[in-house]
N, C-alpha and C positions, 0 to 999 in steps of 0.2 A: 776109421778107415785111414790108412795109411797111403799117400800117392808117393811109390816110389820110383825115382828116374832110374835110369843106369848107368849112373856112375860106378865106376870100379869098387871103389871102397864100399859099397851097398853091396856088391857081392861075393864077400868075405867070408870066410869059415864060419867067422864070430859073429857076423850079423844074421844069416844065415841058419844058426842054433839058435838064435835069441829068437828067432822069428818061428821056428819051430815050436818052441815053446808058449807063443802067445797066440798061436792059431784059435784060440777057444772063443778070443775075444776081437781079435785084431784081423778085420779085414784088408789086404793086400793089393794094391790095384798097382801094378808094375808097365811101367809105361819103357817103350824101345830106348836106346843107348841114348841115342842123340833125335830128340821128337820135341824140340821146343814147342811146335804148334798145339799140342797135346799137353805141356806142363801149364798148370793154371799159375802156377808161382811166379812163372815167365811175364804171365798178362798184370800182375801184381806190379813188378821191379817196371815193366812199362810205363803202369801209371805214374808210378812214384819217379823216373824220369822224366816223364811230363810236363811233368805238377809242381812237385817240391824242387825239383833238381833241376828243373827246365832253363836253361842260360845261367846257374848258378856257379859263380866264381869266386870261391871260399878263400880265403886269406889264411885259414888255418884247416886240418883236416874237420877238427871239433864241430867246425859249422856246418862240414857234410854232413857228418854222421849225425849233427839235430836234424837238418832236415829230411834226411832220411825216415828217422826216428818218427817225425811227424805225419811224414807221407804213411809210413805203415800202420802207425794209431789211429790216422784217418780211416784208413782202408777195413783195419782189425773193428772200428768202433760203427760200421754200415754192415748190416745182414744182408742187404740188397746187392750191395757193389760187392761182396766175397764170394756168393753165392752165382753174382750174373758169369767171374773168371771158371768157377766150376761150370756153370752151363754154357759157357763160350763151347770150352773143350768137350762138350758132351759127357759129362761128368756130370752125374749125379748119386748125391746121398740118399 
């Protein structure tokens, strides 16, 4: 399954033919232009502000982007906590 926003570049000629052609396999679920309540990737970058990021005052960009990097291996490595941002939204697989 595929949750895609609406951003402008998602609705391009080219993405738009690609997606044509993988209809056999590839479910679609297209969420309004601007619907953050509704994007679970939204409830993801939350936590990981939270969390990792929460009062973090990096001295170089590198130590962002680690803990970033760790917020979302966190996030990627719980079935529980990926699946509860899908049922926030009423999204289910």
């Amino acid at each position: 399954m595929l949750i895609w926003d609406g951003l402008s570049a998602h609705r391009s000629k080219d993405m738009k033919a690609w997606l044509a052609t993988q209809r056999h396999w590839l479910a679609v679920e297209r969420l309004p232009a601007y619907a953050p309540e509704l994007n679970p990737v939204e409830q993801v970058w939350g936590n990981v502000k939270a969390t990792e990021l929460a009062n973090l005052c990096p001295d170089i960009i590198d130590q962002a982007h680690a803990a970033a990097a760790i917020g979302l291996e966190r996030i990627g490595s719980s079935y529980q906590l990926c699946f509860s941002f899908l049922d926030h939204r009423g999204r289910r697989l």
